[in-house]
C-alpha positions, 0 to 999 in steps of 0.5 A: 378233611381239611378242616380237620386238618386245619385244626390239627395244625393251629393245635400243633402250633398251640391256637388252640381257639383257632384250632378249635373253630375248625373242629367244630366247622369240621363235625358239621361237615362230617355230620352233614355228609354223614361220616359218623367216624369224621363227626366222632373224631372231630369232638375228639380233637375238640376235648383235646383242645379244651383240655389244652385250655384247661377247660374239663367242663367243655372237653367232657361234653366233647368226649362223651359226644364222641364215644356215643357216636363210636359206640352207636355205630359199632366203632368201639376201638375208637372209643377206648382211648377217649375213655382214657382221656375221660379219666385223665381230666378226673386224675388231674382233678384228683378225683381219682375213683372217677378216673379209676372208673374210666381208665378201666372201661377204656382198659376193658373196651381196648381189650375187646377191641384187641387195642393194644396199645390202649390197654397199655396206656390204660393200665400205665394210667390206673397205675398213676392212680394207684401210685398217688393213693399210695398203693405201690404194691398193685402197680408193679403188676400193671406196669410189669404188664404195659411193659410186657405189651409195649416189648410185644408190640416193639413200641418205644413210648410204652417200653420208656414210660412203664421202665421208666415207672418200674425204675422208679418204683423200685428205687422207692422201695430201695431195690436199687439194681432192678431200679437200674434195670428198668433205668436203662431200659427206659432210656 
């Protein structure tokens, strides 16, 4: 474990190399004990990494290394926010039906899983796609929902971020006073 934590701290401190070289010397000693969720979170960490770097090609491989394990061992709530990140790297590469795709298999496994917080972020996410293809109208329900989750499970970060994207869907379509309602809750 203090390998892994190791790599958490150079990343924090943004030596994303270094944080790095612990990952993958962590998934070896996770792999060589046998700890299937130690192994599956290592290539975790790594893809974030790699995304830090920019490097899409790499943090892929690393993510699909980790859903595999999860999902060959029954561990599908640790999967379904990798499928989130998946389709975050293919939304800032603006392909946007392969984020499209991952973004609802993440939604899909969360739900199964009864991740809350995931199904919230996924459909925050599928709404950013829907919002750069112009298609305003479907996302008003998506985030009306990560909304609804995010008051449900009293979390900060999902109530500011969906208030913060109603507000701005509202003050798109000129309906300035819900804009202002969902500005003040977002705060």
């Amino acid at each position: 474990k203090a390998l892994s934590y190791s790599g958490i701290v150079y990343s924090a401190m943004g030596q994303y190399d270094n944080a790095l070289a612990f990952d993958q010397a962590a998934a070896k000693q996770y792999k060589l004990i046998k700890d299937v969720w130690g192994e599956g979170a290592s290539y975790n960490n790594m893809g974030i990494r790699y995304v830090y770097l920019s490097k899409y090609d790499s943090a892929l491989i690393c993510y699909q290394k980790a859903i595999k394990l999860f999902t060959d061992n029954k561990m599908e709530a640790d999967a379904s926010p990798i499928y989130l990140d998946i389709g975050h790297i293919y939304f800032v590469l603006k392909q946007y039906n392969k984020a499209t795709d991952f973004y609802l298999k993440g939604i899909k496994t969360a739900e199964k899983a009864k991740d809350s917080a995931s199904i919230a972020n996924g459909l925050i996410n599928y709404a950013g796609v829907l919002w750069s293809l112009n298609e305003k109208k479907k996302v008003f329900p998506l985030q009306k929902r990560a909304l609804q989750i995010g008051n449900l499970m009293k979390n900060s970060y999902i109530i500011s971020i969906a208030s913060s994207n109603l507000s701005d869907l509202y003050g798109d379509t000129k309906n300035y006073d819900s804009s202002l309602v969902y500005s003040k809750n977002g705060k």
